[in-house]
VMD Tcl script that builds the backbone (N, CA, C; Angstrom):
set m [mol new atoms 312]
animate dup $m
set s [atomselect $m all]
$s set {name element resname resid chain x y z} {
  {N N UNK 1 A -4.431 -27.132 4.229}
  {CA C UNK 1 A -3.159 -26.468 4.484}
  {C C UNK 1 A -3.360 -24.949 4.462}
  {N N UNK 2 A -2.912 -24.357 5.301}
  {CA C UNK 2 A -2.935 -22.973 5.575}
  {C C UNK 2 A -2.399 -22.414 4.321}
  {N N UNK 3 A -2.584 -21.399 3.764}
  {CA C UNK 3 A -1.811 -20.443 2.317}
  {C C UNK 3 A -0.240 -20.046 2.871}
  {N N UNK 4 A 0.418 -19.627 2.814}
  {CA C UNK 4 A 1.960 -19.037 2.867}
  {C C UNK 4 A 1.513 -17.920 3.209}
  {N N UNK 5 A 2.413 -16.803 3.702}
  {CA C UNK 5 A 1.903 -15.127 3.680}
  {C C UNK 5 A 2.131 -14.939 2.494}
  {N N UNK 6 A 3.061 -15.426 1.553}
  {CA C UNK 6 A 2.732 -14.882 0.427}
  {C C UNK 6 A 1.930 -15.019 -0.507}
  {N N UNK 7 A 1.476 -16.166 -0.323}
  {CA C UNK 7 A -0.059 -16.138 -1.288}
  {C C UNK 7 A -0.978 -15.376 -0.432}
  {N N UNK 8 A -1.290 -15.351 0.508}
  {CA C UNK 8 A -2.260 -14.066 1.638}
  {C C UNK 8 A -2.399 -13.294 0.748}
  {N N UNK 9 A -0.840 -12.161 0.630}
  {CA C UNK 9 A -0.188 -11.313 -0.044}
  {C C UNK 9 A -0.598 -11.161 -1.495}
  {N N UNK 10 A -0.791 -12.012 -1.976}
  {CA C UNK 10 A -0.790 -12.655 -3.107}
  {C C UNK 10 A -2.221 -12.221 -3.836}
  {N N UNK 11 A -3.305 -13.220 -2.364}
  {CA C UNK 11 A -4.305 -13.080 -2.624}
  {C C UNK 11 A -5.405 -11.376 -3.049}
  {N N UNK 12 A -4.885 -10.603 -1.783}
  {CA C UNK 12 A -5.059 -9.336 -1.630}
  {C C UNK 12 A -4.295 -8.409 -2.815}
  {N N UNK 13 A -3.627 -8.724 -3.326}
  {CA C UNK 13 A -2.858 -7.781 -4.674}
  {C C UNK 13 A -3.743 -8.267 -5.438}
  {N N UNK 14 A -4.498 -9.452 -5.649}
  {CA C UNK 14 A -5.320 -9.830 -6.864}
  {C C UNK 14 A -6.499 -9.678 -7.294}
  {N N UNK 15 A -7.359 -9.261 -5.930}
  {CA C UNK 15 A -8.603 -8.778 -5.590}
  {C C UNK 15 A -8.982 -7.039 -5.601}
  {N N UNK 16 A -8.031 -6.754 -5.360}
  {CA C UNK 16 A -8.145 -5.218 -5.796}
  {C C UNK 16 A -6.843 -4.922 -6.555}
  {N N UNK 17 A -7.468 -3.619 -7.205}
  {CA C UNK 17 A -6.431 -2.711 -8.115}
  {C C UNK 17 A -5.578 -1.771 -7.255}
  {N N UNK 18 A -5.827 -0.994 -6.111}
  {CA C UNK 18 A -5.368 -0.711 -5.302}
  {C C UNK 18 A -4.779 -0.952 -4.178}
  {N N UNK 19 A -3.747 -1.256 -3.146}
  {CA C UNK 19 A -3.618 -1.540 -1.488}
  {C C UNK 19 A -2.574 -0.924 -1.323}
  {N N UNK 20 A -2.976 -0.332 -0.062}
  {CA C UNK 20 A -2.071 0.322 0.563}
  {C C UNK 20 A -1.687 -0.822 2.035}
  {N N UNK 21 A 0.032 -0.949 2.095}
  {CA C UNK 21 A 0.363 -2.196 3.237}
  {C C UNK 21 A 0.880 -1.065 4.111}
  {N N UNK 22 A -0.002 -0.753 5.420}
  {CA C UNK 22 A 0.125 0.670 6.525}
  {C C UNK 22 A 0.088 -0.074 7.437}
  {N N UNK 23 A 0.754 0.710 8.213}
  {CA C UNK 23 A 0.752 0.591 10.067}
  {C C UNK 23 A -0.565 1.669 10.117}
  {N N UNK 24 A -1.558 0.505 11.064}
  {CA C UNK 24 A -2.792 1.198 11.636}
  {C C UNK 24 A -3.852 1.192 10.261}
  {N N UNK 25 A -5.236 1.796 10.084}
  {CA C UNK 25 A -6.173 2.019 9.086}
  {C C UNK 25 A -6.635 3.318 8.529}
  {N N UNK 26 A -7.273 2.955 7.898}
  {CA C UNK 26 A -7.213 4.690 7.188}
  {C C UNK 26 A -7.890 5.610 8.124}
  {N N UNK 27 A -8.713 5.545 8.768}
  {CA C UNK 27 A -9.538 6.390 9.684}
  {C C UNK 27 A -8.494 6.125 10.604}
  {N N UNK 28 A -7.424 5.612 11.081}
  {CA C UNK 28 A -5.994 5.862 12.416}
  {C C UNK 28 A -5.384 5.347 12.149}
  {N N UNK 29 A -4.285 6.232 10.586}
  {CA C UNK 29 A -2.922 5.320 10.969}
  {C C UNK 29 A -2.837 5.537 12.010}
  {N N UNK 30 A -1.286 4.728 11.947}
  {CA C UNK 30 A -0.446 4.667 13.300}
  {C C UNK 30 A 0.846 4.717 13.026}
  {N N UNK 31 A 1.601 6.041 12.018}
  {CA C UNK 31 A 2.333 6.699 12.069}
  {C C UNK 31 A 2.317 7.685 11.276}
  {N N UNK 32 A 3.094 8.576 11.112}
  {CA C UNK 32 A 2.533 9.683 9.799}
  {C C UNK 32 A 3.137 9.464 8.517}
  {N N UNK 33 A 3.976 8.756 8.029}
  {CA C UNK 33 A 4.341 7.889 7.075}
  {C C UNK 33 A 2.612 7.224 6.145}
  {N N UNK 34 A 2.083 6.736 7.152}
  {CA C UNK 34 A 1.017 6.115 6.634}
  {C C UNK 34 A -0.055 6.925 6.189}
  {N N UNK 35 A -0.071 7.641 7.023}
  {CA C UNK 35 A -0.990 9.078 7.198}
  {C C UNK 35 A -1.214 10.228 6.013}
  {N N UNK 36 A 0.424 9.928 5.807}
  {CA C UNK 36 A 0.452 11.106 4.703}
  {C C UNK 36 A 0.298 9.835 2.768}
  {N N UNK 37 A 0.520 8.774 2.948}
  {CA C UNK 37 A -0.266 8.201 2.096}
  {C C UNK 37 A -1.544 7.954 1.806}
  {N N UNK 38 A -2.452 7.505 3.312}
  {CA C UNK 38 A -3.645 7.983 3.043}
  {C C UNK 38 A -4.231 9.386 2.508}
  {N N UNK 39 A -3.523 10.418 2.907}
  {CA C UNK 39 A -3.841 11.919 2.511}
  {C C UNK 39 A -4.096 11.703 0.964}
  {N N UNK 40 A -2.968 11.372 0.490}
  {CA C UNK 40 A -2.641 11.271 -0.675}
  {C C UNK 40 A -3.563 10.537 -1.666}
  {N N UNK 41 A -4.036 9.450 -1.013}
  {CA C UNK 41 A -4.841 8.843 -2.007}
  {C C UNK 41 A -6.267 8.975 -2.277}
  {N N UNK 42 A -6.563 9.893 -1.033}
  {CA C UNK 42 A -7.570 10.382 -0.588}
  {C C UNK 42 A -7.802 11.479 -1.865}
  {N N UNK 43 A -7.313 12.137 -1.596}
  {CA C UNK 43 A -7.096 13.771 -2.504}
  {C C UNK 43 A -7.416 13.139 -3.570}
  {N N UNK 44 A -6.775 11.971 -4.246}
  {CA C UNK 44 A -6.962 11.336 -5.638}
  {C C UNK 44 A -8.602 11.090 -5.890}
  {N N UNK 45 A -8.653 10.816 -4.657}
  {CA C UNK 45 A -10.359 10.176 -4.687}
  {C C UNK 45 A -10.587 8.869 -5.453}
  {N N UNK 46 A -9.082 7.866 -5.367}
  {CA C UNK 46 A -9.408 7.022 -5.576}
  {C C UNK 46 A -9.987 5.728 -4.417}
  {N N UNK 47 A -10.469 4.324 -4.770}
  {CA C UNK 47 A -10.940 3.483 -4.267}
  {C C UNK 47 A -9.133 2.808 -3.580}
  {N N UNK 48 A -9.640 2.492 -2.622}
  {CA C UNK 48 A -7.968 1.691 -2.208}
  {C C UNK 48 A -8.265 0.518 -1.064}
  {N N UNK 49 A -7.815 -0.442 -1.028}
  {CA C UNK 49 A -7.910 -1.493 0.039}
  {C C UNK 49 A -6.576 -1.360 0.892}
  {N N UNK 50 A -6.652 -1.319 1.920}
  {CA C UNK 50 A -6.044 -1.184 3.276}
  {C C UNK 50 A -5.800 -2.407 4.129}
  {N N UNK 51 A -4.287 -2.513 4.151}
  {CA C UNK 51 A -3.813 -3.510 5.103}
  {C C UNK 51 A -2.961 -3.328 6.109}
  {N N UNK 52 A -3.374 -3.807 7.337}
  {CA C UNK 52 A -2.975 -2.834 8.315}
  {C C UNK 52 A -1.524 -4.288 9.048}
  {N N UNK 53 A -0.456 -3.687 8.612}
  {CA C UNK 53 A 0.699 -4.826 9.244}
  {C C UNK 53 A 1.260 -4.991 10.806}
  {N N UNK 54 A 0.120 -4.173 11.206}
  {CA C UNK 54 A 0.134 -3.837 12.702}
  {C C UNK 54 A -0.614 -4.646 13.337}
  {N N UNK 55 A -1.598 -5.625 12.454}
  {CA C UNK 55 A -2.278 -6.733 13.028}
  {C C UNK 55 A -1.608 -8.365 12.773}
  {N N UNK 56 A -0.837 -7.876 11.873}
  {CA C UNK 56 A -0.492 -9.557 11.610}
  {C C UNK 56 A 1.405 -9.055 11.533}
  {N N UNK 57 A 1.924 -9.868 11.870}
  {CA C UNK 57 A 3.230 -9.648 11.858}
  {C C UNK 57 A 4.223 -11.058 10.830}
  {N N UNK 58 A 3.693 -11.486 10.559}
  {CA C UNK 58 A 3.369 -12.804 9.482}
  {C C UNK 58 A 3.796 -11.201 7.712}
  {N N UNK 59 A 2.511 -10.801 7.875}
  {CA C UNK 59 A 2.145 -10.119 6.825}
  {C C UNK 59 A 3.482 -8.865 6.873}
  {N N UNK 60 A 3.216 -8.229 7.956}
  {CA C UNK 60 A 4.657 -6.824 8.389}
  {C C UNK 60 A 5.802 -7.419 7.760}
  {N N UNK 61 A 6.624 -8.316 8.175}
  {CA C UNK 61 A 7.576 -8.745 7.376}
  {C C UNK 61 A 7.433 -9.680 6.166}
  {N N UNK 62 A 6.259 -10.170 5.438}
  {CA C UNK 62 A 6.569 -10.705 4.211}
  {C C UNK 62 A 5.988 -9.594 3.506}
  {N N UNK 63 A 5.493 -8.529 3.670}
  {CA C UNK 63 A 5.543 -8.051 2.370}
  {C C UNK 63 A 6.840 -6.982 2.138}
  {N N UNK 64 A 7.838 -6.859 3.235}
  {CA C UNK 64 A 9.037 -6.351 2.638}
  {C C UNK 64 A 9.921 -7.143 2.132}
  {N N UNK 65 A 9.717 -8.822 2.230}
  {CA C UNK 65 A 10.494 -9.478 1.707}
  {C C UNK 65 A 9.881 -9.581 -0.065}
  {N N UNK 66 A 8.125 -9.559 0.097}
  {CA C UNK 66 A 7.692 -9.784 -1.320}
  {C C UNK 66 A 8.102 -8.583 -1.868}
  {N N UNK 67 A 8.071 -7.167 -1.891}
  {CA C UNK 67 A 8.377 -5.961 -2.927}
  {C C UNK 67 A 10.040 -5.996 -2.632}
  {N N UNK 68 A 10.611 -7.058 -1.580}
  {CA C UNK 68 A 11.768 -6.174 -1.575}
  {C C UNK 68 A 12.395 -4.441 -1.699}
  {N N UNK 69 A 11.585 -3.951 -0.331}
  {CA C UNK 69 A 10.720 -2.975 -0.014}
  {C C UNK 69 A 11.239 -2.701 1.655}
  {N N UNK 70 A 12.065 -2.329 2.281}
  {CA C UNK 70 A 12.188 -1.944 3.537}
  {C C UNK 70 A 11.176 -1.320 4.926}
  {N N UNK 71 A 10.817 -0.735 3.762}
  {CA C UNK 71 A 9.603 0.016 4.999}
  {C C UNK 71 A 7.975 -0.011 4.609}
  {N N UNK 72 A 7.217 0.624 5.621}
  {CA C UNK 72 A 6.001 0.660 5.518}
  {C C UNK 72 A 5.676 1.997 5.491}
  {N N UNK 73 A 4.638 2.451 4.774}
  {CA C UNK 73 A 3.765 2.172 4.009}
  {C C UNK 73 A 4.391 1.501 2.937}
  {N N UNK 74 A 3.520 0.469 1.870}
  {CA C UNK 74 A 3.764 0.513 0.371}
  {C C UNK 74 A 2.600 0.228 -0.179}
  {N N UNK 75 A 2.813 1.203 -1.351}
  {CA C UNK 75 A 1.631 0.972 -2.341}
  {C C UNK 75 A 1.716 0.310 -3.278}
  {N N UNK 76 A 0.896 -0.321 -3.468}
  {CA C UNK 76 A 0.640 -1.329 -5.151}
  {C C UNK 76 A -0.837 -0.789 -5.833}
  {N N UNK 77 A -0.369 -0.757 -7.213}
  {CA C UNK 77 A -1.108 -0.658 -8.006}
  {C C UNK 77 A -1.198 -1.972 -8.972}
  {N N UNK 78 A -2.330 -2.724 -9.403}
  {CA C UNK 78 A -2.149 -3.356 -10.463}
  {C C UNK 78 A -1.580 -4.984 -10.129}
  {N N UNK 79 A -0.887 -5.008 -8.856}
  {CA C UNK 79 A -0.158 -6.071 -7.875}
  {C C UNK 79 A 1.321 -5.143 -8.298}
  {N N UNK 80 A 1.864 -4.483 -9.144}
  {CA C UNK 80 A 3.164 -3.855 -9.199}
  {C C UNK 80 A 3.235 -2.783 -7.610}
  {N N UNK 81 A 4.224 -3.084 -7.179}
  {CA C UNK 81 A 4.956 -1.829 -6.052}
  {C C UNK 81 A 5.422 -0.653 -6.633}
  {N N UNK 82 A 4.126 0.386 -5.982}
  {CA C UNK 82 A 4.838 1.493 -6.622}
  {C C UNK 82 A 6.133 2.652 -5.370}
  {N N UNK 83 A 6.097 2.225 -4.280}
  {CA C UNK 83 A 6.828 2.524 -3.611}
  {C C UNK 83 A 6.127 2.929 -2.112}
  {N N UNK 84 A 6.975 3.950 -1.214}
  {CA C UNK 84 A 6.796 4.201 -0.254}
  {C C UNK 84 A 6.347 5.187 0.054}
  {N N UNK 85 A 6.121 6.734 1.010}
  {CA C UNK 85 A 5.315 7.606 1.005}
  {C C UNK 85 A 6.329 8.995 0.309}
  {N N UNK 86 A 7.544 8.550 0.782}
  {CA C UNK 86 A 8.333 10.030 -0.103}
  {C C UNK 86 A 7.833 9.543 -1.943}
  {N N UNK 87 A 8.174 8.485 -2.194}
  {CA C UNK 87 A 8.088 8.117 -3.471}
  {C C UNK 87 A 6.514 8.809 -3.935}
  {N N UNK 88 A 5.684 8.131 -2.972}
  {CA C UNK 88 A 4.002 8.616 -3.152}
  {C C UNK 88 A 3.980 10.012 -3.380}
  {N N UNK 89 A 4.490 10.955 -2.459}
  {CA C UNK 89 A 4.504 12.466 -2.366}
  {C C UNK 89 A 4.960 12.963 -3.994}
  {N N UNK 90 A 6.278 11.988 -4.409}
  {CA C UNK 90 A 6.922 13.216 -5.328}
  {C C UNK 90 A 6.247 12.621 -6.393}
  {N N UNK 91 A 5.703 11.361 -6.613}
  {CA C UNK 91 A 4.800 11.355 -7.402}
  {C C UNK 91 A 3.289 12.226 -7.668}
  {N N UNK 92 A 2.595 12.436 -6.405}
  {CA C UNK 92 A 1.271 13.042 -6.453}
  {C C UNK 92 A 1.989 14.828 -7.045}
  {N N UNK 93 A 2.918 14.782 -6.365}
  {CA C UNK 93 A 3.346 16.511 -6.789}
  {C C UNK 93 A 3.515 16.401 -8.228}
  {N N UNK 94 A 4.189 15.699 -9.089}
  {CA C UNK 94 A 4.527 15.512 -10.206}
  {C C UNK 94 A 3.289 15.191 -11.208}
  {N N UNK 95 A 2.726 14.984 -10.558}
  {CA C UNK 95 A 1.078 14.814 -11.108}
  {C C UNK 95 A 1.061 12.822 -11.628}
  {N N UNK 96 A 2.277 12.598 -11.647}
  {CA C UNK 96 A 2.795 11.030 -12.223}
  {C C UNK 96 A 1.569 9.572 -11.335}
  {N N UNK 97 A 1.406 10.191 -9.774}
  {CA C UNK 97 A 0.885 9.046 -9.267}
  {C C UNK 97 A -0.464 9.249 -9.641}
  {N N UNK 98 A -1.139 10.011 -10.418}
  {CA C UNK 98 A -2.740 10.459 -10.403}
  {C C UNK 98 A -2.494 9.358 -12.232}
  {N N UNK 99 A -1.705 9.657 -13.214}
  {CA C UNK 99 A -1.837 9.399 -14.064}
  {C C UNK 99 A -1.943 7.137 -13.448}
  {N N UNK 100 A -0.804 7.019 -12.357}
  {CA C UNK 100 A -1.096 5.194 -11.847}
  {C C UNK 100 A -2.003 5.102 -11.446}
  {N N UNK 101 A -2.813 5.591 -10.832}
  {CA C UNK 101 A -3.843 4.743 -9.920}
  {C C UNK 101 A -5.228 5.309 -10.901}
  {N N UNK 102 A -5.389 6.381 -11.601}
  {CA C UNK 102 A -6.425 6.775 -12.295}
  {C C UNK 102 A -6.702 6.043 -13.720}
  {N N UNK 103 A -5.865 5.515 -14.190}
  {CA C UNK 103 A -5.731 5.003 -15.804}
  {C C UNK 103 A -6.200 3.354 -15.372}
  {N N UNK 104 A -6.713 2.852 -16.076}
  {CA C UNK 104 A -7.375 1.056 -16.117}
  {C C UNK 104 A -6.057 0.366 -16.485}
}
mol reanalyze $m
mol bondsrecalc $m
mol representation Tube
mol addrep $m
């Protein structure tokens, strides 16, 4: 039997500590929403796994149904949703998203 998208979903939150769910990949998003999250996590210099919802459309809409989450980008840390790219921004400015993704 095939998995659900949400175990997919599921699977990929469990395997890494990081994912970012983007339109397009880190070397081309494919909007600047995504773009400016990659920036972001970049600068951190942390490790991040990348899922691009521009290939599977299965995945594009279940993971706004799984974070209950409207848009794309979203980041998870930990399998928790930490939000979207304004959220990402006022976190990295606040210094708050370096203390999530940097701490075990």
């Amino acid at each position: 039997m095939e998995p659900t998208v949400k175990e997919r979903i599921e699977k990929v939150l469990s395997g890494n500590k990081i994912v970012l769910f983007m339109k397009g990949n880190p070397s081309f998003p494919q909007c600047g929403f995504s773009a400016r999250a990659v920036a972001i996590l970049r600068e951190l210099g942390v490790q991040f796994e990348s899922v691009d919802v521009l290939d599977d459309e299965d995945i594009r809409q279940g993971i706004k149904e799984y974070g209950n989450w409207p848009t794309i980008p979203q980041l998870y840390v930990n399998k928790e949703l930490i939000g979207g790219s304004d959220i990402m921004l006022e976190m990295y400015q606040s210094g708050e998203l370096k203390d999530v993704v940097v701490k075990e």
